[in-house]
C-alpha angles and dihedrals in degrees: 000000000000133000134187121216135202126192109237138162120256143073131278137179131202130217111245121202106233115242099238131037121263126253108276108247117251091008086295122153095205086108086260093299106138127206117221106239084237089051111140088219094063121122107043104087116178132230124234112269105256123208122281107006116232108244129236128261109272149175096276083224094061097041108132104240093211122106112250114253115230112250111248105212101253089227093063092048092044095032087124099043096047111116100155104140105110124153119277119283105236120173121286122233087215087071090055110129100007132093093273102067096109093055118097106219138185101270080215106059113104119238118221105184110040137259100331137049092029113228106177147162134188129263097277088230089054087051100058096035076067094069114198109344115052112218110242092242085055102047117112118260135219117177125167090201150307115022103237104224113240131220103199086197098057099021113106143169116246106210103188137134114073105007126113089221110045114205146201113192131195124210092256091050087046092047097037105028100057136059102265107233115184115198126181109224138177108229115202127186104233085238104051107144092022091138095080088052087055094044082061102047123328118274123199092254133069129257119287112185119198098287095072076109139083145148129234143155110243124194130207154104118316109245090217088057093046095051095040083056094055102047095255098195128246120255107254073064079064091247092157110136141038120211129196122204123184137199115254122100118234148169110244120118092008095307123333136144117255099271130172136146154192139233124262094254094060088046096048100045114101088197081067100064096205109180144197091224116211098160139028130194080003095303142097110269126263126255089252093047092058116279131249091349138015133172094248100197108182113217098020132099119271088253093076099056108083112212124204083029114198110161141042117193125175104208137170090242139036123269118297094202123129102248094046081071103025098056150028090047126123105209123199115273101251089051107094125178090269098061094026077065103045086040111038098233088146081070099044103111094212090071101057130109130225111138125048127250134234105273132146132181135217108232100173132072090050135235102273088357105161118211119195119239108215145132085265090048106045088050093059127055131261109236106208122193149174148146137281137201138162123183127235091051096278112152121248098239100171141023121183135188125206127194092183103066086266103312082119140019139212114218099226126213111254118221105192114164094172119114109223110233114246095283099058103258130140132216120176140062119251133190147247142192130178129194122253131182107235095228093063089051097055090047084055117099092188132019127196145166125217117189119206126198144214089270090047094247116152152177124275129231101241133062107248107214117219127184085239095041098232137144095031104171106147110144 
């Protein structure tokens, strides 16, 4: 991401994330995040996680051999890094009159479409004074339309299709039949930083800044050991696919709920660690992030990972819903809505998006930050700083900044305070800085940031244009 910067006269002051977490409120140990006594997620209150967890039931055949790894509480690996104390979420007036009045909301996300459905991300400073763990108020939030409210006594998860013991589960047999695995994961809208695609040319979709993006850790029921449980088939029985259907009720495609899937080997995978998230940041969920239950797929774009989830089905092919084909693809740039239409690009399996891409963020310096140019300033350094991701749970292993337009590049320190899983992936995003002397910097036209990761994948140079305005990753 790039960012231009002009020298100008003023002051200016940066947020900071402490370096410890502060106290719990009222001897609490929620991370300071109160629930009003009217909250619609009271009443499913979770255990501790105990070492190590029991394993599911399942075909003797398709046990995994490996000895189960005791759960390290994700409060005492991020301690440092916790930073979850925000101001209470009240309703918005903005809600008034639509089908989200009921739901409490941070008075700071920015909204992006309007008054409903809300489609939101954080002040990009807030999100970074935050640190590594984004607190759940401040998540983004992409919602299609309406937020189905959720009974966490009567709600359950239908598995059917091509399993030999059809099931129907409810939340408690989801939260206390199962091991509990808890995974931190970054989780990306396939169209953060859209904005600078539709300052080129419009795309179909809204603008999306830099902060469609935050990091949680999410805890559930593993998928693999929910299908296993219930006799998903073998392949030669034609069990290919799993879809995933929610709750909500929308328009696409003349009325349809928000549906996707993925194929047997990713559910399947234990590497993966595709959960059935009930909780996030050690609480329920809130009403916006899918409660009482949600698909929570790392290293995947948010797309993927169906809220509000109702139903499980193990089919021979992959979802036929609307917004499996009408969304999360990155046509090719001469393909507009018009010909995407007449053509059928929207069902070509080559254009869809599962994984993220490499993609990083100045931060700061800020949006409009302003940095004095004076005989103090020009004898001290600039810290710049931003943020870094990559999909499929590859490393970030290098960030660079460049003040020529690219002719050279600064190595930047990486601050990653993620532990990989036991098979090496990486879910999260981490984040980098790098010193500059100010008076380099006010001798930059242009500054920008490229990522690289363990693959060596990187980011290009140019911006790439697509009708929906996803995947920018241009440094």
């Amino acid at each position: 991401m790039a960012a231009s910067v002009e020298p100008r006269q003023s002051s200016f002051g940066r947020l900071d994330a402490p370096a410890t977490a502060p106290p719990a409120r009222n001897g609490s140990s929620n991370g300071g995040i109160r629930r009003r006594a009217d909250s619609p997620v009271r009443g499913c209150g979770f255990p501790p996680l105990i070492s190590p967890p029991r394993k599911a039931i399942v075909e003797e055949e398709e046990q995994d051999e490996e000895d189960e790894e005791p759960e390290e509480d994700w409060r005492e690996a991020y301690g440092s890094q916790l930073q979850l104390e925000v101001e209470p979420s009240t309703r918005d007036p903005r809600d008034e009159g639509t089908a989200d009045a009921w739901i409490d909301r941070n008075p700071s996300l920015i909204r992006l479409t309007g008054k409903h459905p809300l489609n939101c991300e954080p002040p990009l400073a807030r999100l970074m004074h935050h640190g590594f763990i984004t607190p759940a108020p401040l998540h983004y939030v992409r919602n299609h339309g309406a937020v189905p409210k959720g009974d966490w006594a009567t709600w359950t998860v239908e598995v059917t299709g091509l399993v030999r013991r059809p099931a129907r589960l409810t939340m408690d047999e989801l939260a206390n039949g199962f091991a509990a695995a808890e995974v931190p994961a970054t989780l990306v809208c396939a169209g953060n930083r859209r904005k600078e695609q539709n300052m080129v040319q419009q795309t179909v979709g809204f603008n999306w800044g830099a902060a469609g993006v935050s990091t949680s850790v999410w805890r559930g029921a593993r998928l693999r050991e929910v299908l296993l449980r219930c006799g998903i088939m073998s392949r030669k029985g034609q069990a290919l696919n799993v879809c995933f259907e929610g709750a909500e009720d929308l328009p696409g495609g003349g009325g349809s709920k928000y549906g996707t899937s993925v194929t047997r080997e990713w559910a399947l995978d234990p590497s993966r660690d595709i959960l059935l998230a009930y909780a996030q940041n050690g609480e329920p969920l809130l009403p916006d992030h899918g409660f009482p239950v949600r698909v929570l797929i790392p290293g995947c774009i948010g797309g993927r990972m169906v809220k509000w989830l109702r139903r499980i089905v193990v089919t021979p092919a992959e979802s036929d819903n609307y917004y499996h084909f009408k969304d999360n693809r990155v046509l090719p740039s001469h393909v507009d809505a018009e010909l995407a239409n007449a053509e059928a690009w929207w069902y070509r399996p080559e254009y869809i998006i599962n994984e993220l891409n490499t993609n990083s963020v100045i931060t700061t310096p800020g949006h409009d930050e302003i940095l004095p140019i004076n005989a103090f300033t020009t004898q001290r350094a600039y810290t710049m700083k931003g943020y870094a991701y990559s999909g499929g749970g590859k490393k970030i292993t290098r960030v660079e900044v460049t003040l020529d337009g690219g002719e050279s590049w600064m190595l930047c320190t990486l601050d990653i305070p993620e532990k990989p899983n036991k098979y090496g992936r990486y879910w999260c995003w981490c984040f980098w800085s790098v010193e500059i002397e100010v008076l380099d910097l006010l001798g930059a036209k242009e500054v920008a940031v490229r990522a690289w990761d363990q693959t060596h994948n990187t980011q290009p140079e140019k911006l790439i244009w697509n009708l929906m305005g996803m995947m920018n990753n241009c440094w």
